[in-house]
C-alpha positions as a Markdown table, in Angstrom:
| # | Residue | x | y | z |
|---|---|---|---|---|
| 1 | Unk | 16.8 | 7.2 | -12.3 |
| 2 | Unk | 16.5 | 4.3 | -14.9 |
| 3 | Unk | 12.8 | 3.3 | -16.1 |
| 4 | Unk | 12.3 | 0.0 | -16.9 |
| 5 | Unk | 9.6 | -0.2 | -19.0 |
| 6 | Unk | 8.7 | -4.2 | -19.0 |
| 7 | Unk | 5.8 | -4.5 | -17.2 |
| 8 | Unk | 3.5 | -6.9 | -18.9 |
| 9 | Unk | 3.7 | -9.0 | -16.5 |
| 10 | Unk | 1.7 | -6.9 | -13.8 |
| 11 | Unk | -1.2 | -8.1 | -12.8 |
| 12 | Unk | -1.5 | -6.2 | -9.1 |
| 13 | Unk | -1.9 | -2.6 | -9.0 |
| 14 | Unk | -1.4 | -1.1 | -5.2 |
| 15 | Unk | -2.0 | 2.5 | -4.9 |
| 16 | Unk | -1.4 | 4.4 | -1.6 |
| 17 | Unk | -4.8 | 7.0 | -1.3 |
| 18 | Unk | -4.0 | 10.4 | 0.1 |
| 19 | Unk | -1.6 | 12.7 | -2.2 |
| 20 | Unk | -2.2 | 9.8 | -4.5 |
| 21 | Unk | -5.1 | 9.2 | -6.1 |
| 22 | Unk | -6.0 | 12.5 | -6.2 |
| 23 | Unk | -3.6 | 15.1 | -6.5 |
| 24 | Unk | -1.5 | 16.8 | -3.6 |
| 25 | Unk | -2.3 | 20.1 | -4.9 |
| 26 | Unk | -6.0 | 19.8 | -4.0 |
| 27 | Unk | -4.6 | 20.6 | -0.1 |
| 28 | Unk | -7.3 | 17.7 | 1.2 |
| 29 | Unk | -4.5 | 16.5 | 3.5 |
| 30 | Unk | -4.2 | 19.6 | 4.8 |
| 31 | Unk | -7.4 | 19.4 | 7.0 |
| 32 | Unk | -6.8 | 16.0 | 7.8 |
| 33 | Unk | -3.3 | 17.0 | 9.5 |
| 34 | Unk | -4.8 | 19.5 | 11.5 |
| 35 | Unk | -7.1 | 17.5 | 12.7 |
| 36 | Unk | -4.7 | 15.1 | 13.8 |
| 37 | Unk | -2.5 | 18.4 | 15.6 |
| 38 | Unk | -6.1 | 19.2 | 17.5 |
| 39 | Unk | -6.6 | 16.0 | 18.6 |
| 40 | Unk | -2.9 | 15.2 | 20.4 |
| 41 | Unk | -3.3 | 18.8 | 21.7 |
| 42 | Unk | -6.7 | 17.7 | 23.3 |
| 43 | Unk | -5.5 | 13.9 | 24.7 |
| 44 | Unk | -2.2 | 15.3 | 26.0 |
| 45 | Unk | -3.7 | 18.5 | 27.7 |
| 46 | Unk | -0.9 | 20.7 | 25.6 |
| 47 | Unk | -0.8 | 23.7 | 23.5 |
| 48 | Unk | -1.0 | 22.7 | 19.8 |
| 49 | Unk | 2.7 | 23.7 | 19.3 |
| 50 | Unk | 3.9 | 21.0 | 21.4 |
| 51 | Unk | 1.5 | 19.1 | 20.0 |
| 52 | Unk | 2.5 | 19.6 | 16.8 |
| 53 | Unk | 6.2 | 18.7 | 17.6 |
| 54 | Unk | 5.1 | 15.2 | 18.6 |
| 55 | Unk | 3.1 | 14.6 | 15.8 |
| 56 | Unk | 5.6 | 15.0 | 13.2 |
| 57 | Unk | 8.5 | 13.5 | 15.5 |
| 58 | Unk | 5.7 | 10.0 | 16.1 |
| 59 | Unk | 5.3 | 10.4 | 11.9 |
| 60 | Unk | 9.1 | 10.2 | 11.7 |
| 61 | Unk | 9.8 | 7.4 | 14.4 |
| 62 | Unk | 6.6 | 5.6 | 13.6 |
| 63 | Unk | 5.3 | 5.8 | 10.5 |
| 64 | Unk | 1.9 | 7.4 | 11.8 |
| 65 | Unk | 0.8 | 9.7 | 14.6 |
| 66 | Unk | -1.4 | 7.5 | 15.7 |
| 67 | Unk | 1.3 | 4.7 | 16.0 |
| 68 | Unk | 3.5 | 6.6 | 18.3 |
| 69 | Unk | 0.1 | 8.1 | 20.3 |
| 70 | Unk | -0.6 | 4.0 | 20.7 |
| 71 | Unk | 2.9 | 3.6 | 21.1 |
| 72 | Unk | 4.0 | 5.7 | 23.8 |
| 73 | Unk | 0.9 | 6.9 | 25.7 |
| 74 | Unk | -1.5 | 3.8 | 25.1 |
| 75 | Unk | -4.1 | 5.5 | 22.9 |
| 76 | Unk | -7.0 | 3.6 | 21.8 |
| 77 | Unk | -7.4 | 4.0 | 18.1 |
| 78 | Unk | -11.0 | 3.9 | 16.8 |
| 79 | Unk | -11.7 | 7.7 | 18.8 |
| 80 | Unk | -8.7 | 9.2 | 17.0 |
| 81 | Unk | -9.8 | 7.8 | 13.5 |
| 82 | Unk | -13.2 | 8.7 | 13.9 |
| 83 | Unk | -12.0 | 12.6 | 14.5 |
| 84 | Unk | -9.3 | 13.0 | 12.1 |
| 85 | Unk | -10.8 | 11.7 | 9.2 |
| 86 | Unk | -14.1 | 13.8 | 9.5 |
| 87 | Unk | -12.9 | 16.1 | 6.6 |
| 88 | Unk | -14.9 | 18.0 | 4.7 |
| 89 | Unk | -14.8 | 15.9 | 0.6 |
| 90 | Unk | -15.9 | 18.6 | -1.5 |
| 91 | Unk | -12.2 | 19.9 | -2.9 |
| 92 | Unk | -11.7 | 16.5 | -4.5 |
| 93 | Unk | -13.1 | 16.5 | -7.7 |
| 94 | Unk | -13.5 | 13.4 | -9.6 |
| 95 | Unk | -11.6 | 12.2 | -13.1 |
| 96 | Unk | -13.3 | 10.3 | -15.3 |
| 97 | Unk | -10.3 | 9.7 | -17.4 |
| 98 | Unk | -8.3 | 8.3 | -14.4 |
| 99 | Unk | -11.3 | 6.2 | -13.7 |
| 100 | Unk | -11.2 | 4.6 | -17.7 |
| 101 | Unk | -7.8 | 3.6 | -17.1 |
| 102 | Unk | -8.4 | 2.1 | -13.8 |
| 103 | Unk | -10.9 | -0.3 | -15.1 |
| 104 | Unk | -8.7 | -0.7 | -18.5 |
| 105 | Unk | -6.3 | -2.3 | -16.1 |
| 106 | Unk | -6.0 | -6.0 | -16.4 |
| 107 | Unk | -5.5 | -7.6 | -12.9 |
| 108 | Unk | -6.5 | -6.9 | -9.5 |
| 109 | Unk | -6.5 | -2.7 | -7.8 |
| 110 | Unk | -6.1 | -2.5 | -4.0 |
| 111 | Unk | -5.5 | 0.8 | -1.7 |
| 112 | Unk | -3.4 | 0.5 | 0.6 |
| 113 | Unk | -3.0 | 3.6 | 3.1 |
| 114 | Unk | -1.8 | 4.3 | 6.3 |
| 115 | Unk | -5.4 | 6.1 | 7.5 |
| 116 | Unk | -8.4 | 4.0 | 8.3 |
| 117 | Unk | -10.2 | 1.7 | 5.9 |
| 118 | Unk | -13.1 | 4.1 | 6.5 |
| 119 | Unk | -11.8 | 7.0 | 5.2 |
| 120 | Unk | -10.2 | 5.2 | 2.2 |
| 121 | Unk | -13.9 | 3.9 | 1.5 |
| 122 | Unk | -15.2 | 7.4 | 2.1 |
| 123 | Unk | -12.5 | 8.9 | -0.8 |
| 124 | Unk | -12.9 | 6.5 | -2.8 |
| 125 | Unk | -16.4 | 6.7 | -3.1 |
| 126 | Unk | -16.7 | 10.3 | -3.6 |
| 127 | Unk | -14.0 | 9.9 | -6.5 |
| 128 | Unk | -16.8 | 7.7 | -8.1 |
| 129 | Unk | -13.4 | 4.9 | -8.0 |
| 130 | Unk | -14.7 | 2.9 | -5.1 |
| 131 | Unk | -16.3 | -0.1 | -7.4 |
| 132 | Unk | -13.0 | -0.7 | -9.3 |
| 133 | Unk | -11.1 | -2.0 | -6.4 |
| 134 | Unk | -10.6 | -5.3 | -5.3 |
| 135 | Unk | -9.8 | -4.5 | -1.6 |
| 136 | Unk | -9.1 | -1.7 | 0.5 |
| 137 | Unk | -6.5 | -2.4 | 3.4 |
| 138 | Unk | -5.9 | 0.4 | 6.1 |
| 139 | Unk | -4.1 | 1.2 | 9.2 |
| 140 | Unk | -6.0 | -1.1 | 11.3 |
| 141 | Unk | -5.7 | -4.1 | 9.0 |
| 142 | Unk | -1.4 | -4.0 | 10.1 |
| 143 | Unk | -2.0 | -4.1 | 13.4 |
| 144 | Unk | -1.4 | -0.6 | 13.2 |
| 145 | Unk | 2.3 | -1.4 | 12.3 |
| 146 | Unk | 1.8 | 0.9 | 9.2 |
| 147 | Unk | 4.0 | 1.6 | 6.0 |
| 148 | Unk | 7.2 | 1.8 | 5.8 |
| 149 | Unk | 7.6 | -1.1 | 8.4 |
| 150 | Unk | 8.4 | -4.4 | 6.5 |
| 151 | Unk | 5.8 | -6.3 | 8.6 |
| 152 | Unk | 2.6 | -3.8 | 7.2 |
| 153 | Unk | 3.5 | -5.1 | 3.7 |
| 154 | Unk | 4.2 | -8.9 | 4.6 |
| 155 | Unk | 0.9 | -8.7 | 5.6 |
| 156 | Unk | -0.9 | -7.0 | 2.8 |
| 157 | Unk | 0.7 | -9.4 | 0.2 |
| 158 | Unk | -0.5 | -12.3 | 2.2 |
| 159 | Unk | -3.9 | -11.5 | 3.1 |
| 160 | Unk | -4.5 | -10.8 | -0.6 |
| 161 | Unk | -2.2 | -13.6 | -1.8 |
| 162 | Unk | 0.0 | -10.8 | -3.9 |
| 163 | Unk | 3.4 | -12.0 | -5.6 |
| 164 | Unk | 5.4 | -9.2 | -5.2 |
| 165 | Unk | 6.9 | -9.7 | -8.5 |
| 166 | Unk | 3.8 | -9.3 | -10.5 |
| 167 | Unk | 2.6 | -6.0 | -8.7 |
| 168 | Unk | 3.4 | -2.5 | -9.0 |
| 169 | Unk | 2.9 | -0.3 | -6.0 |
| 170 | Unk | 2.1 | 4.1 | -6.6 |
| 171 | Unk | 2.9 | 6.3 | -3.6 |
| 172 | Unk | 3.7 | 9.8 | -2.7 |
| 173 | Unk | 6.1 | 9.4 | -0.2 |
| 174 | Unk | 9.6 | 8.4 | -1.4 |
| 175 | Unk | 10.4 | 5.9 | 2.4 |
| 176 | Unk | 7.1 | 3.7 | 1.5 |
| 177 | Unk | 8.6 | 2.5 | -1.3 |
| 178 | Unk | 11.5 | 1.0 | 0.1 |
| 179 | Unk | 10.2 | -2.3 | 1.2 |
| 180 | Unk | 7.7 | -2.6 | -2.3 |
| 181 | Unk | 11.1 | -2.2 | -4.3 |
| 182 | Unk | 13.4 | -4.9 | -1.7 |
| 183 | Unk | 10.2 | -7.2 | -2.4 |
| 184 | Unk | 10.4 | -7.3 | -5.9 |
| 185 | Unk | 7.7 | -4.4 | -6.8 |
| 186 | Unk | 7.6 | -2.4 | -9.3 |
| 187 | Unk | 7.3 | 1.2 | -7.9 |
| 188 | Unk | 5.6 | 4.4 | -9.0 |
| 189 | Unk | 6.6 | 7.8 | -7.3 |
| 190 | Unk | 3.4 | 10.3 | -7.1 |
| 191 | Unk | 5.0 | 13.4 | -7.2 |
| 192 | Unk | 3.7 | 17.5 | -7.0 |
| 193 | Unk | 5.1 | 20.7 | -6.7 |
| 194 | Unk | 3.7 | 21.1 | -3.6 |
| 195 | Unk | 6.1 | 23.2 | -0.9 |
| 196 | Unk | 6.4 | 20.0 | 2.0 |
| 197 | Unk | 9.0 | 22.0 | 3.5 |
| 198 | Unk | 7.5 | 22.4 | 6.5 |
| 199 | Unk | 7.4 | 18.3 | 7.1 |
| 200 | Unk | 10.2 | 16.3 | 8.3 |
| 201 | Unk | 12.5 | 15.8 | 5.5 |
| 202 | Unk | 12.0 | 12.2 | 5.9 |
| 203 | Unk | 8.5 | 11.7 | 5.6 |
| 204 | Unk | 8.3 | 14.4 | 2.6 |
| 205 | Unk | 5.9 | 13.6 | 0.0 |
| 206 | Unk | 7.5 | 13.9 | -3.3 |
| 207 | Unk | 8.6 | 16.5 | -4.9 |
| 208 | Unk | 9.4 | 17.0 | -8.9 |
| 209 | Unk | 13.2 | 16.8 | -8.0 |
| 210 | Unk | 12.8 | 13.7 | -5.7 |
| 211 | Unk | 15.5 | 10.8 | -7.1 |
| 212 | Unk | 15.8 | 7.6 | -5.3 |
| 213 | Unk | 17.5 | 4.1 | -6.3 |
| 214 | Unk | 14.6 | 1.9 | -5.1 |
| 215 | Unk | 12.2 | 4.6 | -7.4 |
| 216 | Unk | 11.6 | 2.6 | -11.4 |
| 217 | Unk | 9.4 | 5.8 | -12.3 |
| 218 | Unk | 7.7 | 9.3 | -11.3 |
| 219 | Unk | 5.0 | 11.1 | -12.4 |
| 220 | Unk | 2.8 | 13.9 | -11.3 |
| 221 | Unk | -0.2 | 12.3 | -13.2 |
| 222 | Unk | -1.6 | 8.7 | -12.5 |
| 223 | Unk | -3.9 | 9.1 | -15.8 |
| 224 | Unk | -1.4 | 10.5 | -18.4 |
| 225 | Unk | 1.0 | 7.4 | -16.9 |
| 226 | Unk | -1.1 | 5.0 | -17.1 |
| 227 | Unk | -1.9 | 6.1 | -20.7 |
| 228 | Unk | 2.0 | 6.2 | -21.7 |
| 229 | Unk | 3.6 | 3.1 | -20.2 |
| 230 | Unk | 0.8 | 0.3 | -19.9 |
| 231 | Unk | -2.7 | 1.1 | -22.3 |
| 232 | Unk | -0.8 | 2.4 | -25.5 |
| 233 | Unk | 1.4 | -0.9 | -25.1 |
């Protein structure tokens, strides 16, 4: 993977949330995809197995559960976003050091996740990061057309009036950054050592070993990269 390293002229930082800005090893998501397991089981009236199989199969097809629960059996979202993002906060520690950077950055910070604003507001508060971000844009602000379909970035850069060639976009999962890099983004692969496999192997967060064309860089540490490539500049 080449790194290009010229990226003075950044002035939008987009940073997915889960597995993100905090660290996949901190096995948050965990309880979150349970959840989500507990609540198809429940709607559909089938053991968890099954229910697991269509969960991961809608995450595949869809980009979210949710999105192929709407999708296919005409689920209202709110009740599901309430349930699955009632998670318990208290394994994500905050880091003040990733925090100094954040506000060292020079531009505007958004998150942009495929769960609820809610629960991105919820995180981000209790990483004490919540007051360094200029917007926070969830599922429900695409329509619930959700990453990696083209249409959930369209309109993220134009309800925040991004140029695509001045912003940078962090992620964990390899497919999201697709559409950032065919836009002109500068992309950032968040990855961990983490064993994902258990997932689909298309909708794998990263792994250390995880190369991709449409990838400029990858790191396992938002505050040591920050650090390296932008604030020592």
């Amino acid at each position: 993977m080449k790194q290009k390293s010229n990226l003075s002229n950044i002035n939008n930082w987009i940073f997915d949330l889960d597995n993100t800005l905090y660290r996949a090893d901190a096995n948050f998501f965990s309880q979150i995809d349970r959840k989500i397991t507990k609540y198809i089981s429940e709607y559909l009236k089938i053991p968890e197995f099954n229910a697991r199989l269509y969960q991961k199969e809608f995450l595949r097809d869809y980009g979210t559960s949710l999105s192929g629960m709407m999708s296919v059996h005409n689920m209202d979202p709110d009740e599901f976003l309430e349930f699955v993002h009632d998670v318990d906060l208290s394994s994500l520690t905050p880091q003040p050091k990733l925090r100094n950077n954040l506000k060292l950055l020079k531009g505007r910070k958004f998150v942009f996740t495929n769960g609820s604003r809610q629960h991105a507001l919820n995180v981000t508060n209790h990483l004490k990061l919540n007051d360094l971000f200029d917007g926070s844009f969830g599922i429900e602000d695409t329509n619930y057309n959700p990453k990696p379909n083209e249409n959930a970035y369209t309109i993220f850069c134009e309800h925040y009036q991004v140029d695509p060639k001045m912003a940078i976009f962090f992620e964990d999962s390899p497919r999201n950054l697709i559409i950032p890099k065919k836009m002109g983004m500068k992309t950032v692969l968040v990855t961990s050592d983490v064993d994902w496999s258990h997932e689909p192997q298309s909708t794998r967060p990263a792994g250390n070993d995880t190369i991709a064309d449409w990838i400029d860089f990858k790191t396992d540490d938002i505050e040591s990269w920050l650090t390296e490539h932008i604030l020592s500049k």
